[in-house]
MILUM-775967 format. One line per field, with one value per residue: x, y, z of N, C-alpha, C in turn; residue in three letters; residue number from 1. Coordinates in nm, 4 decimals. Layout:
BEGIN
n_x <- X, ...;
n_y <- Y, ...;
n_z <- Z, ...;
ca_x <- X, ...;
ca_y <- Y, ...;
ca_z <- Z, ...;
c_x <- X, ...;
c_y <- Y, ...;
c_z <- Z, ...;
residu <- ALA, ...;
num <- NUM, ...;
//
This chain:
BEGIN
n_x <- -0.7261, -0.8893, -0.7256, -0.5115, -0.6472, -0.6896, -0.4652, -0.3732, -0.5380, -0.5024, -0.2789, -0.2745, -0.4330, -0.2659, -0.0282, -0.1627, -0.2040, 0.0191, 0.1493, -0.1188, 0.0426, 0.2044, 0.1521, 0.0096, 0.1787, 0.3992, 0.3913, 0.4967, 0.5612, 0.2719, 0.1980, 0.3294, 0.2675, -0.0179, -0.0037, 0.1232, -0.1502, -0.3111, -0.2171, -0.2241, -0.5003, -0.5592, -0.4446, -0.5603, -0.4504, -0.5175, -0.7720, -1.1225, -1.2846, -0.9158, -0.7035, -0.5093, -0.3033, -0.2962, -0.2032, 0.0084, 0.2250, 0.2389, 0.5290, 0.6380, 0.4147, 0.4459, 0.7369, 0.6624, 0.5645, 0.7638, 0.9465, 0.7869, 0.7311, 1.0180, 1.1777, 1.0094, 0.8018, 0.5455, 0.4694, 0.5942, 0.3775, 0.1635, 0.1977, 0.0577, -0.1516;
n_y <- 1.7546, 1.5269, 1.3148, 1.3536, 1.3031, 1.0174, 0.8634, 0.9358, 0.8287, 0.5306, 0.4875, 0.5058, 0.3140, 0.0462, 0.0596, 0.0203, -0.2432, -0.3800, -0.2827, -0.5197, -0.7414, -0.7727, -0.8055, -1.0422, -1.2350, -1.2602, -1.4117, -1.3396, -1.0852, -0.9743, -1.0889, -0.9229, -0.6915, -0.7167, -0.7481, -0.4881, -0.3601, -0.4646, -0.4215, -0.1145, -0.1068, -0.2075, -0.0862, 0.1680, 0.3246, 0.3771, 0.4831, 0.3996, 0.4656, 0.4510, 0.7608, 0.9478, 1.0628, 0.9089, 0.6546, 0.7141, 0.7058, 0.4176, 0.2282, 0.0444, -0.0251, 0.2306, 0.1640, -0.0795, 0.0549, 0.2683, 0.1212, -0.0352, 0.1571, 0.2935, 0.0419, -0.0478, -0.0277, 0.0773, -0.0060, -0.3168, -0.4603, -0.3510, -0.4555, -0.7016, -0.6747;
n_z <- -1.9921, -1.9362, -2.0122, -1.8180, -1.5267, -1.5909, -1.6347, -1.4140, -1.2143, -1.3092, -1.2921, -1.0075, -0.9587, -1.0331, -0.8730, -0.6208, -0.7112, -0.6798, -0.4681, -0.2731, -0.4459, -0.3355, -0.0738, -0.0901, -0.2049, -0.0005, 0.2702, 0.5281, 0.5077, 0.5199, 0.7322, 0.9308, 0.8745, 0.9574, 1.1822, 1.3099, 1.2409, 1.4096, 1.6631, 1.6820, 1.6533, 1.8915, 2.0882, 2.0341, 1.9287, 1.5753, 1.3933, 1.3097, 0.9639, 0.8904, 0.9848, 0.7247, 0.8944, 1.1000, 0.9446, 0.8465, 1.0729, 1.1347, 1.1445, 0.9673, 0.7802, 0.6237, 0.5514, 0.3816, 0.1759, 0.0422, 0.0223, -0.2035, -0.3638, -0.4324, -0.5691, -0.7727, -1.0505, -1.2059, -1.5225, -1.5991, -1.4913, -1.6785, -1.9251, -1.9210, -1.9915;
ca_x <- -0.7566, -0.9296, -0.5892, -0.4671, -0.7278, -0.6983, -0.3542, -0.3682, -0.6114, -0.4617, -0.0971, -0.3034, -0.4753, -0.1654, 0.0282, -0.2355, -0.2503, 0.1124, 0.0744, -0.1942, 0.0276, 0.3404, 0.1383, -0.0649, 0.3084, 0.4729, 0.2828, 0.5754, 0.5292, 0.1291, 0.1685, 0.4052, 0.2220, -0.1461, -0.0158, 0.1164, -0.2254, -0.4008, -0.1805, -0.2360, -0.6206, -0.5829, -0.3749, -0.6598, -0.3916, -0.6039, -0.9184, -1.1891, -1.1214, -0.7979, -0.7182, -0.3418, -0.1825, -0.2681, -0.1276, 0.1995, 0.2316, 0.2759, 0.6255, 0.6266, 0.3337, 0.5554, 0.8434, 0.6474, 0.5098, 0.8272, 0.9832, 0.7307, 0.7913, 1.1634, 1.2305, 0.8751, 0.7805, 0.3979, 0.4925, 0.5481, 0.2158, 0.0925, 0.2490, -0.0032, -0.3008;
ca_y <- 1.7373, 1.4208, 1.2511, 1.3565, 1.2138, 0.9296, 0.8475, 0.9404, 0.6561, 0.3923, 0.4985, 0.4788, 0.1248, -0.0370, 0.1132, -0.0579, -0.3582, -0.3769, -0.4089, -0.6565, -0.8605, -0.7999, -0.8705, -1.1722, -1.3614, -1.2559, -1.3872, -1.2459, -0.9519, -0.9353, -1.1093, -0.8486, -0.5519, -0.7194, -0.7464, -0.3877, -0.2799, -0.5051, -0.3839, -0.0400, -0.1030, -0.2446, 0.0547, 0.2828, 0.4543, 0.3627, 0.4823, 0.3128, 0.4587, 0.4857, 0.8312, 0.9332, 1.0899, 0.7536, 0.5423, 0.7660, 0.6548, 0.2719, 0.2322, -0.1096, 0.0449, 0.2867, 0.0624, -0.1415, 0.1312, 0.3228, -0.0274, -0.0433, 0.3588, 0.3063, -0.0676, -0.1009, 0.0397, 0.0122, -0.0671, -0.4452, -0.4790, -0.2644, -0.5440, -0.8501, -0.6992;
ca_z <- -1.8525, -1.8894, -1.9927, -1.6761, -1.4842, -1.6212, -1.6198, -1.2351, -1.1625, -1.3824, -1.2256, -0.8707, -0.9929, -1.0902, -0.7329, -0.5348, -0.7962, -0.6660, -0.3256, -0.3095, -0.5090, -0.2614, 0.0805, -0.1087, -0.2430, 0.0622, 0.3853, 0.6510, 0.5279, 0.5636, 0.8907, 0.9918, 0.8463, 0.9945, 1.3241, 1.3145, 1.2293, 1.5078, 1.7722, 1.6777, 1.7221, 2.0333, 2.1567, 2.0576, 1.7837, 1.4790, 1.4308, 1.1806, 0.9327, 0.9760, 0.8677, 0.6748, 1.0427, 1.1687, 0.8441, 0.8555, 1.2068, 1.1280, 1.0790, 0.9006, 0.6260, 0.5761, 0.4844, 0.2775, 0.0873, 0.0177, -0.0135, -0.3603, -0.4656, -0.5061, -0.6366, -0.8575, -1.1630, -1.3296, -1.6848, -1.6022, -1.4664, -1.8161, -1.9996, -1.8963, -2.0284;
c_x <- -0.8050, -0.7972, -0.5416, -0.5196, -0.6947, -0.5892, -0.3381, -0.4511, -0.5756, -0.3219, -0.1685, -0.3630, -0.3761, -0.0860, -0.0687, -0.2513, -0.0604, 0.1140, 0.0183, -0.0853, 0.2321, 0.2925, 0.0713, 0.0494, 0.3776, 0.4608, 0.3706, 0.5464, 0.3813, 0.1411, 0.2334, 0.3299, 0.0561, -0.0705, 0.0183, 0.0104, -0.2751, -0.3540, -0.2140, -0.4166, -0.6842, -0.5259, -0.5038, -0.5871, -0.4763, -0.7325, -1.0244, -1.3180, -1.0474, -0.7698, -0.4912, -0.2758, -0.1741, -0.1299, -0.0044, 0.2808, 0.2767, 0.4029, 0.7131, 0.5615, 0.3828, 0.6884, 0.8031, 0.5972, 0.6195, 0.9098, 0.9470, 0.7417, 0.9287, 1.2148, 1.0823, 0.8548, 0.5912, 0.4454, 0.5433, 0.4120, 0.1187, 0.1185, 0.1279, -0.1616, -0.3146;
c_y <- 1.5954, 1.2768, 1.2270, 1.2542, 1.0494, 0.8352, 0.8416, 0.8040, 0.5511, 0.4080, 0.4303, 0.2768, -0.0037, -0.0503, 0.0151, -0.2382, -0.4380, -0.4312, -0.4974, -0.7466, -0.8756, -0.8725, -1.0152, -1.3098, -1.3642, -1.2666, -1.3266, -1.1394, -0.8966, -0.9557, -0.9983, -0.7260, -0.5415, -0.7197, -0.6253, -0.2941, -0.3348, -0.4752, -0.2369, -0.0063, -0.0869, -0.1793, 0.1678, 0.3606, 0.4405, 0.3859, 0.4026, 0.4189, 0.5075, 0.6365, 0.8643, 0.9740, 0.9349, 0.7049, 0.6260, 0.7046, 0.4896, 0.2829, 0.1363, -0.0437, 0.1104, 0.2478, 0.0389, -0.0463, 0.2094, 0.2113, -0.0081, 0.1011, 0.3515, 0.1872, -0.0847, -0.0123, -0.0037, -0.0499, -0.2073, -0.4889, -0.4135, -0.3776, -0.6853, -0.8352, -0.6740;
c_z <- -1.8242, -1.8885, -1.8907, -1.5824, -1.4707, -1.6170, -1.4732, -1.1946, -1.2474, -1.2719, -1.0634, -0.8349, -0.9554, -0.9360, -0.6280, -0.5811, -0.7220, -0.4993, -0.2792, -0.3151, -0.3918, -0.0769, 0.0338, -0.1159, -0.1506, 0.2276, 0.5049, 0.6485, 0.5712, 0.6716, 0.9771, 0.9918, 0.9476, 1.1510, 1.4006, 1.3733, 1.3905, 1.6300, 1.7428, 1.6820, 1.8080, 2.1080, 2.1453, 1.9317, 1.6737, 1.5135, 1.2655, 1.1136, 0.9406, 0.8961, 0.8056, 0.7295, 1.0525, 1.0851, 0.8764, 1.0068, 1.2752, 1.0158, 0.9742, 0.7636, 0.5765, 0.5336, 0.3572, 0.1776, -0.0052, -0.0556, -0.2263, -0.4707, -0.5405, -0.5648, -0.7873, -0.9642, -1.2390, -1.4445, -1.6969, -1.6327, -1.5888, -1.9255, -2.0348, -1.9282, -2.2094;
residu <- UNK, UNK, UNK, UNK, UNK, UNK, UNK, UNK, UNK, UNK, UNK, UNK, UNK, UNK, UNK, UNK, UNK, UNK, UNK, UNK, UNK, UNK, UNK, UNK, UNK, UNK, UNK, UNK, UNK, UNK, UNK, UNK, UNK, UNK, UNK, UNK, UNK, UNK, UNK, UNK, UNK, UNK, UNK, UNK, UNK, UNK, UNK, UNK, UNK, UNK, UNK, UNK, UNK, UNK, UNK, UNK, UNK, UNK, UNK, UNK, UNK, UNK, UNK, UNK, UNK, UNK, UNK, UNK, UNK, UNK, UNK, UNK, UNK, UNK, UNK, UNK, UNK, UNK, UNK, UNK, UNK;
num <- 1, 2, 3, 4, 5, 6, 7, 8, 9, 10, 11, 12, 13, 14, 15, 16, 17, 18, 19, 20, 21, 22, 23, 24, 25, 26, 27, 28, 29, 30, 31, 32, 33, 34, 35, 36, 37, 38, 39, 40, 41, 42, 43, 44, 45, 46, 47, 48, 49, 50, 51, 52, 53, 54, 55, 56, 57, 58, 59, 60, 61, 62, 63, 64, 65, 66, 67, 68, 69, 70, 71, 72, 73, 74, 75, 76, 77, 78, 79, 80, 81;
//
């Protein structure tokens, strides 16, 4: 059980370690994804915090997210440590 665990938050680590490193190298895309969010502020749709109706709701985050599910793989990123 603790395997499990454990494996789940490294897999979840790495997934987020991933992103980061796609909105940090790729500023269109942050600018695209931040201005998403900030119009969706300023509409009132987002609330703080935002909860996962909202996030499903931004159709850009949802790109980029699915975007990293089907081209990306952890086991690069397992490589560099």
């Amino acid at each position: 059980m603790l395997a499990q665990l454990v494996a789940g938050s490294d897999t979840t680590s790495n997934y987020l370690r991933m992103t980061l490193n796609l909105l940090i190298t790729t500023p269109r895309v942050y600018q695209h994804l931040q201005r998403e969010i900030d119009e969706g502020i300023a509409n009132g749709t987002i609330s703080h915090p935002i909860t996962d109706a909202e996030a499903k709701n931004l159709p850009y985050l949802q790109v980029c997210l699915d975007c990293l599910l089907h081209r990306s793989t952890t086991l690069p990123y397992l490589a560099e440590f």
